[in-house]
C-alpha positions in Angstrom: 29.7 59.1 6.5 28.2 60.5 9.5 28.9 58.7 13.2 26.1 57.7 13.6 26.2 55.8 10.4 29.4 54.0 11.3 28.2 53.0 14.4 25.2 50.9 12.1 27.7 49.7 10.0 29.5 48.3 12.5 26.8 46.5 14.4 25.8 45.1 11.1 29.5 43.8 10.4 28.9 42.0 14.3 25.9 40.7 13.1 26.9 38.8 10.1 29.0 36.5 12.3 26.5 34.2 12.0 26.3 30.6 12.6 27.8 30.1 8.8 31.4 30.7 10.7 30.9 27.1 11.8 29.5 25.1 9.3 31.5 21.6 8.5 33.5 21.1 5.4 31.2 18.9 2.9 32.0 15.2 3.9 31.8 13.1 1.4 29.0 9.9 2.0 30.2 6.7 3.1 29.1 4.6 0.6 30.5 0.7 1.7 29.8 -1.6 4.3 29.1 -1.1 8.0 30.2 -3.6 10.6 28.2 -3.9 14.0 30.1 -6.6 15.9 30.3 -7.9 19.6 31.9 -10.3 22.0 30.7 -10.8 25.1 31.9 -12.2 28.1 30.9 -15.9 28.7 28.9 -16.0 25.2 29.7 -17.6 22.2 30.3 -15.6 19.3 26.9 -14.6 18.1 26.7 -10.6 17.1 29.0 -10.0 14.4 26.6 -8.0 12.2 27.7 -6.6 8.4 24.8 -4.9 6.1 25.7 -2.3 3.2 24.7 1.0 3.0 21.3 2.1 1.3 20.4 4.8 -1.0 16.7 7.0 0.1 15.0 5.1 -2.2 16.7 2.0 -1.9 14.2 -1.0 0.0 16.4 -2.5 2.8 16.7 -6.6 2.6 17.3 -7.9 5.8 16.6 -11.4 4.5 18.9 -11.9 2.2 22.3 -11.9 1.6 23.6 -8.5 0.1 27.2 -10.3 -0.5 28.3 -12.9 -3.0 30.5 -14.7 -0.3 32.0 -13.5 2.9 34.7 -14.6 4.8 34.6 -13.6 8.7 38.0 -14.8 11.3 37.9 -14.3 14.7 40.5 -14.5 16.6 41.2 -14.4 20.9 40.9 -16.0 24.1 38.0 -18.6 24.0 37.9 -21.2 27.3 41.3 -20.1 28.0 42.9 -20.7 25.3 44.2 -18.5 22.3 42.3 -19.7 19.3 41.2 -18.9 15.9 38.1 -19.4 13.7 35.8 -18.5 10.5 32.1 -17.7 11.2 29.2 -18.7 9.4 25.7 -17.1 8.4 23.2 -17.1 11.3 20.8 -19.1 9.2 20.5 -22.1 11.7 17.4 -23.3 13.5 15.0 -21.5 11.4 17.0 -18.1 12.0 16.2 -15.8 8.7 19.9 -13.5 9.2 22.1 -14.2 6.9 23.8 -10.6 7.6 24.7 -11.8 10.7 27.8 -14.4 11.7 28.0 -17.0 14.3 30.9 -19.0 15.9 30.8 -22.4 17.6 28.2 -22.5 20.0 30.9 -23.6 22.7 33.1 -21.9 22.8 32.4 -18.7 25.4 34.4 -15.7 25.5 36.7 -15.1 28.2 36.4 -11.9 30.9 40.0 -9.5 29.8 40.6 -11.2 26.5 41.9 -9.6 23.4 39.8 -10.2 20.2 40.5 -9.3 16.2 38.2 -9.7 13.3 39.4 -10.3 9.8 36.9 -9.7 7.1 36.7 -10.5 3.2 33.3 -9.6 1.7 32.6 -9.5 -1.8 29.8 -8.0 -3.0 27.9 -5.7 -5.8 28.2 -1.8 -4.9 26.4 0.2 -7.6 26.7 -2.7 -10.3 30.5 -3.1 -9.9 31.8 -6.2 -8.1 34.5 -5.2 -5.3 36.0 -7.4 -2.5 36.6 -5.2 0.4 38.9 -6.0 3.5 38.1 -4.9 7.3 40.3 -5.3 10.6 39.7 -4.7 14.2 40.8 -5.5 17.1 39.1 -5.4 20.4 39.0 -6.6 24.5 36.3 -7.7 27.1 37.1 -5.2 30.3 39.1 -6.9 33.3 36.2 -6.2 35.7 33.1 -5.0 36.1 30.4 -5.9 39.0 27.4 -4.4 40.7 28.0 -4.6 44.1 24.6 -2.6 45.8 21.6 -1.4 44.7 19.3 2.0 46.1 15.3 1.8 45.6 13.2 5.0 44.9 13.3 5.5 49.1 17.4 5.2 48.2 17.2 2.0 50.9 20.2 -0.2 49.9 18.8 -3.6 48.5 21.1 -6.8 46.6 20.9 -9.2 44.1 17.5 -11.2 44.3 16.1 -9.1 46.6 12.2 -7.1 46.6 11.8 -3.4 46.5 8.1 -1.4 45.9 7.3 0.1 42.2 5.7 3.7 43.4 3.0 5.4 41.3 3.4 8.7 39.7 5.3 10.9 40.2 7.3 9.0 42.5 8.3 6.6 39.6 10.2 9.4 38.1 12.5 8.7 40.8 15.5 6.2 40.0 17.1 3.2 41.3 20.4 3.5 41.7 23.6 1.0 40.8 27.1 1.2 42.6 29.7 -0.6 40.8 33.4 -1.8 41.1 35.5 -1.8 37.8 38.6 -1.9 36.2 39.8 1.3 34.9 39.6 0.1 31.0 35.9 0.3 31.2 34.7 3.3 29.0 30.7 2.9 29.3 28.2 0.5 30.4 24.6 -0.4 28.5 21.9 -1.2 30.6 19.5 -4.1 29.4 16.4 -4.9 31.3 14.7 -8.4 30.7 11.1 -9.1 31.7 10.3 -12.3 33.6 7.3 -14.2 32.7 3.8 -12.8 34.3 5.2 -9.5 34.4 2.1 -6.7 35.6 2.8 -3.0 34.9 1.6 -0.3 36.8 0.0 3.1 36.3 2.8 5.5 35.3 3.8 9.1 34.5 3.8 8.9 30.9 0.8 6.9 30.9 -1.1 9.6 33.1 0.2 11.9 30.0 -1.0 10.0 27.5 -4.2 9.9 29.3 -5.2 13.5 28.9 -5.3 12.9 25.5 -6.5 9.2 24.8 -8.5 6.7 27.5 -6.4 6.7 30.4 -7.9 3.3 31.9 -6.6 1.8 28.2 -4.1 -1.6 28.6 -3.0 -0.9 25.4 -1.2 2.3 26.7 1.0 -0.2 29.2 2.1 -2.6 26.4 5.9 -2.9 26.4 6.5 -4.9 23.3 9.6 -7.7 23.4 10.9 -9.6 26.8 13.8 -6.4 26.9 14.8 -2.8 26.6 17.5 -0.8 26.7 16.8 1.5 29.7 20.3 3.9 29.9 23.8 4.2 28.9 26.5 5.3 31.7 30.1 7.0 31.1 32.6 6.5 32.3 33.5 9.8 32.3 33.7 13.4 34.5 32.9 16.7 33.8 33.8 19.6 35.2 33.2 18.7 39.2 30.2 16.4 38.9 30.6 13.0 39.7 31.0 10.0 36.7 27.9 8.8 35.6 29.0 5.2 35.7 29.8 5.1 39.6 25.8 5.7 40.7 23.8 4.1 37.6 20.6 5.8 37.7 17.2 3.2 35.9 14.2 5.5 36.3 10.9 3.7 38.4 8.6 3.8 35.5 11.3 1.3 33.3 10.1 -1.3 36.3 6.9 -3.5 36.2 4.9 -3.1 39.1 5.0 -6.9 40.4 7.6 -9.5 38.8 11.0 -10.4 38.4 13.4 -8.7 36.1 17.1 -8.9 35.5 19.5 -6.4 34.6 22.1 -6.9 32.0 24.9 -4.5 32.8 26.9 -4.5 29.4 30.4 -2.7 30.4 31.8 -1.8 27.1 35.1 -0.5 25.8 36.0 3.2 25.3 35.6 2.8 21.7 32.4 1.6 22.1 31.3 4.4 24.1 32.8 6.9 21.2 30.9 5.4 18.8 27.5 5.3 20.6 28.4 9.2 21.3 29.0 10.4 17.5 27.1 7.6 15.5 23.9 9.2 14.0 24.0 12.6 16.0 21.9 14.9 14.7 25.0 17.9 14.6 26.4 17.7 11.5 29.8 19.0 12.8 29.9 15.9 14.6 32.0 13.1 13.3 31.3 9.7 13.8 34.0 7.7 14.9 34.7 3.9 14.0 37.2 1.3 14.8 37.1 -0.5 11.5 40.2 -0.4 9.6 38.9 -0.1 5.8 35.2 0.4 6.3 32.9 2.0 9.4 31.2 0.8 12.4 32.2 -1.1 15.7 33.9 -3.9 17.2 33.6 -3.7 21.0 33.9 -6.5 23.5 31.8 -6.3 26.3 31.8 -8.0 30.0 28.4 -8.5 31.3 27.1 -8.5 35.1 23.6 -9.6 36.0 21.9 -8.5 38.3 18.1 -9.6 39.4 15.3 -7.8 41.3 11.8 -8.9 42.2 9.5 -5.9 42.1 6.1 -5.7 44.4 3.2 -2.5 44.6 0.8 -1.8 46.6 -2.4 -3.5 46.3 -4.4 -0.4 45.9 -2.5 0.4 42.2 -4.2 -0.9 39.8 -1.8 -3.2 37.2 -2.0 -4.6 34.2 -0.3 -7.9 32.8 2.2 -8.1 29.7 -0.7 -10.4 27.6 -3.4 -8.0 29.0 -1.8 -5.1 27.4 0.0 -6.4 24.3 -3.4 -8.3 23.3 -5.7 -5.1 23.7 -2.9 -2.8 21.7 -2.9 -5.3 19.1 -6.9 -5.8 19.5 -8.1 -2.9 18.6 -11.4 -1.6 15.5 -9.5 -0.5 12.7 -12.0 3.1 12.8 -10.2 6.1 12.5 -6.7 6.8 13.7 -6.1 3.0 14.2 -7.5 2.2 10.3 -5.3 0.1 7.6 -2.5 1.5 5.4 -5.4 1.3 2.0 -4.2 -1.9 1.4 -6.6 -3.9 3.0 -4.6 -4.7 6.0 -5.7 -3.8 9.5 -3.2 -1.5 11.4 -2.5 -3.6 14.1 -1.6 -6.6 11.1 1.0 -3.6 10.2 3.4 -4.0 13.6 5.9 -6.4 13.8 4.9 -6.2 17.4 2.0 -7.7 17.0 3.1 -10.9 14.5 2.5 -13.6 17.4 -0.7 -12.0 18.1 -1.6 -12.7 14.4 0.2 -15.8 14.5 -2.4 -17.3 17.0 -5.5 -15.9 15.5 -4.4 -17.9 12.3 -4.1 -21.3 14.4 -7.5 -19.8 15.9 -9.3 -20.6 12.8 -7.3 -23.6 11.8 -8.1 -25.3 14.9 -11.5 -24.6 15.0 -12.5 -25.4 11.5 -14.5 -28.2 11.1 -11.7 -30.7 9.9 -8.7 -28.8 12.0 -5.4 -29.7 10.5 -2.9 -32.6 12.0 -0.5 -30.2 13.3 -3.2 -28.7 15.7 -2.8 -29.6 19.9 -3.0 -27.7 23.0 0.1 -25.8 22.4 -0.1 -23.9 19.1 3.2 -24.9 17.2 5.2 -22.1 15.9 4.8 -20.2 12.8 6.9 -21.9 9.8 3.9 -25.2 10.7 1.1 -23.2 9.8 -0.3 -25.1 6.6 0.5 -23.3 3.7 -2.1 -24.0 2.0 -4.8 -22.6 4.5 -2.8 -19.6 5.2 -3.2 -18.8 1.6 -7.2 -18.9 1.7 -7.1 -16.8 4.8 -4.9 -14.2 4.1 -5.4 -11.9 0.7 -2.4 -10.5 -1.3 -1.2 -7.9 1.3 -1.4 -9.2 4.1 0.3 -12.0 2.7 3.3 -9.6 2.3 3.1 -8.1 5.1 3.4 -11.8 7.1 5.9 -12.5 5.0 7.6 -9.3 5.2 7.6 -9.0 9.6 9.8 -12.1 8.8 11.9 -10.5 6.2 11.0 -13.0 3.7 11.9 -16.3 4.8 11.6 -18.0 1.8 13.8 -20.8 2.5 12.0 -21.7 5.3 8.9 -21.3 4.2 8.4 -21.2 0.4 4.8 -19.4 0.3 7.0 -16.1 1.3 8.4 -16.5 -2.2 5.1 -16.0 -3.8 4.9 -12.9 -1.3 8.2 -11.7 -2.1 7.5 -11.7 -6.1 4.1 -9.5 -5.1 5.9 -7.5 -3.1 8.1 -6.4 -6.0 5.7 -5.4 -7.9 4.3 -2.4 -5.6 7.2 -0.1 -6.6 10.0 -1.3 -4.5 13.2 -0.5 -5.7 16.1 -2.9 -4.8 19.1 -5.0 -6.8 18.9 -7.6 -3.9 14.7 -7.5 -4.3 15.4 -7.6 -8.5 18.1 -10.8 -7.7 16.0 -13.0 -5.4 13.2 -12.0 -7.4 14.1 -13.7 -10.7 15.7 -16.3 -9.1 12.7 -17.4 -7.7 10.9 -17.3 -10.7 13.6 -19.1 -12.3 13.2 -22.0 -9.7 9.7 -21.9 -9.8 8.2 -21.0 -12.6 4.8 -22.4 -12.2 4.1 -19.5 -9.7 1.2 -17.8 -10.5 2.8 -14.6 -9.1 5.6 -14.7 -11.8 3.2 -15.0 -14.7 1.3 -11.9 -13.9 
């Protein structure tokens, strides 16, 4: 073999070093339950979250139970005091989540307690019936507080006070949040909640969106839901930089332009923080990591700081209000892009976002018929009122379901969603919960119309 043919061969034995070197060992799939539980400071009990895992093809439930019976104990500092109870389905007060736990309404967890969750859940996992067992144990942080704020000019401002939303680019810029806390603090979630008559303003990404759409469209400001996460800081350092947690940066463009907001500063446990890290990265060499003693998931207690800010603009920025922009998003001709899923139903009908909206236009035409029904006034009652009866001659088969189906079903509470639920089945959905609830309706009620066919 000549030199210069060694020399090849050896660059080619350099080159297939190749990114197979690292690939993971096959992990096998979790296949059990998953457990997404909180206690937070000065809250009662009202997160502890359980739901199995799905196959691909497999329609998720949320509605119903996917357990035969499940016993939940928590157990911690409460008012003071150590104490111990058994949580029960968040099915209350026209709540649809039967996934979900609650505790007694008064009692409030307590800043630096120590929490642990026992769990007994029996339930069907690929037709065989199991009963399987969680711990975990948890605390609430001994302190966390916000103690300044900087604006987008970085002038130092406090709680309650005013600072100016800037246009672009300027609200690309961030406020910034100085803390004191204790040194079990591993992270803190940031939640902002909108005030009422909240106005936003024009805005980077809308200026973005603009080149390729109708910049002067409200729809393009709608920020659906009264809250948003808006950033997650570590408490952590690399190399020489400074830790993320001790200057919490919230970009000017998560602001309205004029209203009130308040930030919920969530300051979380380490494990918390690990979990948020590795849960559903999209590295496969990553491993998520749980604090769940027999199944997977998290159990973090959290202490929460508020902290409110009104925001002002100038008057020269042109703004938009919350109803403005949510009611032309969900307004809009069903022509081209913005057309129906083929089912009939109109593509704005199709966003849970829009369900109120909906909601509304079906008192619309209740009120305004000719004989409008008793429940009709100047404030629109909520949904599970709406005469059943008329809803049914408004709405056809579909978007029947999809109502029905923005509410995961609420049969219970409103016993047209039954009807919905046994059409719903028959478009190709595959799920043993669906099958269960399906023929136990039918059983129950068997002068459906939707059973005979």
């Amino acid at each position: 073999m000549t030199p210069k043919n060694i020399a090849f061969l050896f660059l080619m034995t350099l080159s297939c070093q190749g990114p197979w070197s690292y690939y993971p060992e096959e992990q096998e799939n979790y296949q059990g339950i998953w457990t997404y539980a909180y206690i937070v400071s000065g809250r009662p009990v009202e997160e502890v979250c359980f739901d199995k895992m799905h196959a691909l093809t497999e329609t998720r439930m949320q509605g119903f139970a996917f357990y035969e019976s499940a016993s939940i104990k928590i157990t911690g500092s409460f008012n003071g005091k150590d104490t111990s109870f058994f949580l029960n389905p968040n099915t209350q007060n026209f709540t649809n989540k039967p996934n979900c736990f609650v505790g007694p309404r008064d009692l409030l967890a307590d800043i630096g307690g120590k929490y642990e969750m026992n769990a007994s859940i029996v339930w069907d996992s690929a037709g065989k019936r199991i009963t399987s067992n969680f711990y975990a144990k948890t605390y609430i942080p001994q302190k966390f507080k916000v103690l300044r704020a900087y604006d987008l000019f970085r002038e130092p401002y406090n709680f309650g006070d005013t600072v100016q939303y800037l246009p672009p680019p300027m609200d690309l810029q961030s406020n910034y949040f100085i803390p004191e806390y204790s040194d079990d603090v591993g992270g803190v979630l940031v939640s902002m909640v909108y005030g009422e008559n909240i106005y936003w303003g024009e805005s980077s990404i809308a200026e973005i969106i603009g080149q390729f759409a109708d910049a002067s469209d409200t729809a393009l400001y709608a920020k659906f839901g009264d809250r948003r996460i808006v950033y997650i800081a570590m408490n952590k350092q690399i190399a020489n930089t400074n830790k993320d947690i001790d200057s919490i940066p919230v970009i000017g463009l998560n602001f309205p332009a004029i209203g009130s907001v308040r930030l919920l500063f969530y300051a979380a446990t380490p494990e918390f923080m690990k979990y948020n890290e590795t849960h559903g990265d999209w590295d496969s060499r990553t491993k998520p990591i749980y604090n769940i003693q027999g199944g997977a998931g998290i159990f973090s207690g959290m202490l929460v700081d508020t902290f409110e800010v009104n925001v002002g603009t100038s008057p020269d920025l042109k703004t938009y209000s919350y109803e403005e922009a949510q009611r032309s998003y969900c307004g809009r001709s069903d022509e081209g892009r913005f057309g129906g899923d083929g089912t009939g139903v109109k593509f704005w009908k199709l966003r849970r976002q829009c369900v109120e909206i909906w909601d509304e236009i079906i008192w619309d035409n209740i009120c305004n018929d000719p004989e409008p029904s008793e429940e009709c006034s100047d404030v629109y009652p909520p949904w599970y009122e709406i005469p059943s009866d008329k809803l049914k001659k408004m709405l056809n088969n579909s978007e029947l379901i999809t109502w029905c189906e923005h509410r995961s079903f609420p049969i219970e509470i409103y016993p047209l969603c039954g009807t919905a639920l046994v059409l719903y089945s028959k478009t190709g959905k595959n799920s043993a919960i669906l099958n269960r609830e399906v023929k136990k309706w039918c059983e129950e009620h068997d002068d459906d119309e939707a059973c005979k066919s």
